[in-house]
C-alpha positions in Angstrom: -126.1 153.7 29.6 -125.4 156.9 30.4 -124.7 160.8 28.7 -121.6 162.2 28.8 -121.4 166.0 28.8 -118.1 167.8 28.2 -117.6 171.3 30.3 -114.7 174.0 30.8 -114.7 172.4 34.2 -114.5 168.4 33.1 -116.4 165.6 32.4 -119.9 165.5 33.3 -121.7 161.9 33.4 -125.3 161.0 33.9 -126.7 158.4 34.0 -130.4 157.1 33.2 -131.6 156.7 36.6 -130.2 160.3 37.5 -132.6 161.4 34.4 -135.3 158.9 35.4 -135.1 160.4 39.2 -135.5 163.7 37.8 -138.5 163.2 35.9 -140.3 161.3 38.4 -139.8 164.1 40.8 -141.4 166.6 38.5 -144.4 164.4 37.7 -145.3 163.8 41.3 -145.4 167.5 41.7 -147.8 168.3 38.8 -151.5 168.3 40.3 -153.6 165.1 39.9 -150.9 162.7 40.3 -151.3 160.3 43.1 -147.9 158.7 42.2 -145.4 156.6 40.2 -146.5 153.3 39.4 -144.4 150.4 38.9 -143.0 149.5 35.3 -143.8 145.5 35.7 -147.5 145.4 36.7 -149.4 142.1 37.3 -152.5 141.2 37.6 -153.6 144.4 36.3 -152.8 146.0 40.0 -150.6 148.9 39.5 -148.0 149.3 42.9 -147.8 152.6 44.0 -144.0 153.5 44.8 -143.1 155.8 47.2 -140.7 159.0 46.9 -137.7 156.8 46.9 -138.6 155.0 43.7 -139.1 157.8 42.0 -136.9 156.0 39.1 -138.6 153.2 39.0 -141.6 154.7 37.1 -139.7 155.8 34.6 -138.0 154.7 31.3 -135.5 156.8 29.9 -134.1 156.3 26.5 -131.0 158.5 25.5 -129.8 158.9 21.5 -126.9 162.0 21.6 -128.1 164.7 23.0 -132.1 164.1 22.7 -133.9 162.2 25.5 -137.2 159.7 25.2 -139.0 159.6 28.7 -141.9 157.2 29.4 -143.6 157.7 32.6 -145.9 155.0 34.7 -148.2 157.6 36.6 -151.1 156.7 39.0 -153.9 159.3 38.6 -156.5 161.3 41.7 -159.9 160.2 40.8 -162.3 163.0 40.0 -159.6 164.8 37.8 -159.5 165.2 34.0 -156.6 162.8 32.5 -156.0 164.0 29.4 -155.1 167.5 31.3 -153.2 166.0 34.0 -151.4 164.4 31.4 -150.8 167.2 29.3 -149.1 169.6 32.4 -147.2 166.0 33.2 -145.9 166.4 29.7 -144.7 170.1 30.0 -143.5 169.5 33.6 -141.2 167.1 32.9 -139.7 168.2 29.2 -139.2 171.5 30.9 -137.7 170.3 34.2 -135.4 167.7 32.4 -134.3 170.1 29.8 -133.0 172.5 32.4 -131.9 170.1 35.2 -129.2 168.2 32.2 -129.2 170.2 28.7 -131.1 167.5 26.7 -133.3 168.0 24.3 -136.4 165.7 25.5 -138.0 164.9 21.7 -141.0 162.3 23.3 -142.7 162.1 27.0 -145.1 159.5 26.9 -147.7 159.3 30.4 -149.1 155.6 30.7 -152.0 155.9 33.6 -151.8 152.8 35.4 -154.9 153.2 37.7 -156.8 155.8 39.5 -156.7 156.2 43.4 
């Protein structure tokens, strides 16, 4: 699925990976995150994807013009999660809002393992 946005200029499709790509890029930068994890982990052994996959850590969920962003995020030992988390949160709202005109209403950060 993807958003259509109308301009002066034409029309303006994205699509969920392009949102998906975009969010994983600004979790990676946030301090304490090692990395996206993949979405299907077995065996409890979370995969750690490199810059390329940024997308594939990420679940995007678009409804009009408000976006629903859940991220698979692998943690730096010795940091504090819940913080890391929060300044994923803000990071990514923030970077997605800007980057497409969404309104992001939810991010949600699943840490899949520590490193």
């Amino acid at each position: 699925m993807s958003k259509e946005i109308k301009t002066d200029l034409g029309l303006l499709s994205l699509s969920d990976e392009a949102i998906a790509t975009i969010a994983g890029a600004a979790a990676t930068e946030c301090y304490g995150i090692v990395g996206m994890a993949s979405r299907k982990v077995t065996d409890g052994l979370a995969e750690l994807l490199g810059r390329e996959n940024l997308a594939k850590g990420v679940e995007v969920s678009v409804s009009g013009d408000k976006a629903y962003i859940t991220l698979n995020v692998i943690v730096a030992t010795g940091v504090r999660i819940n913080e890391v988390a929060k300044n994923v949160v803000e990071k990514v709202k923030y970077t997605v809002e800007r980057a497409t005109g969404l309104k992001v209403v939810k991010v949600r950060v699943n840490v899949q393992g520590l490193r």
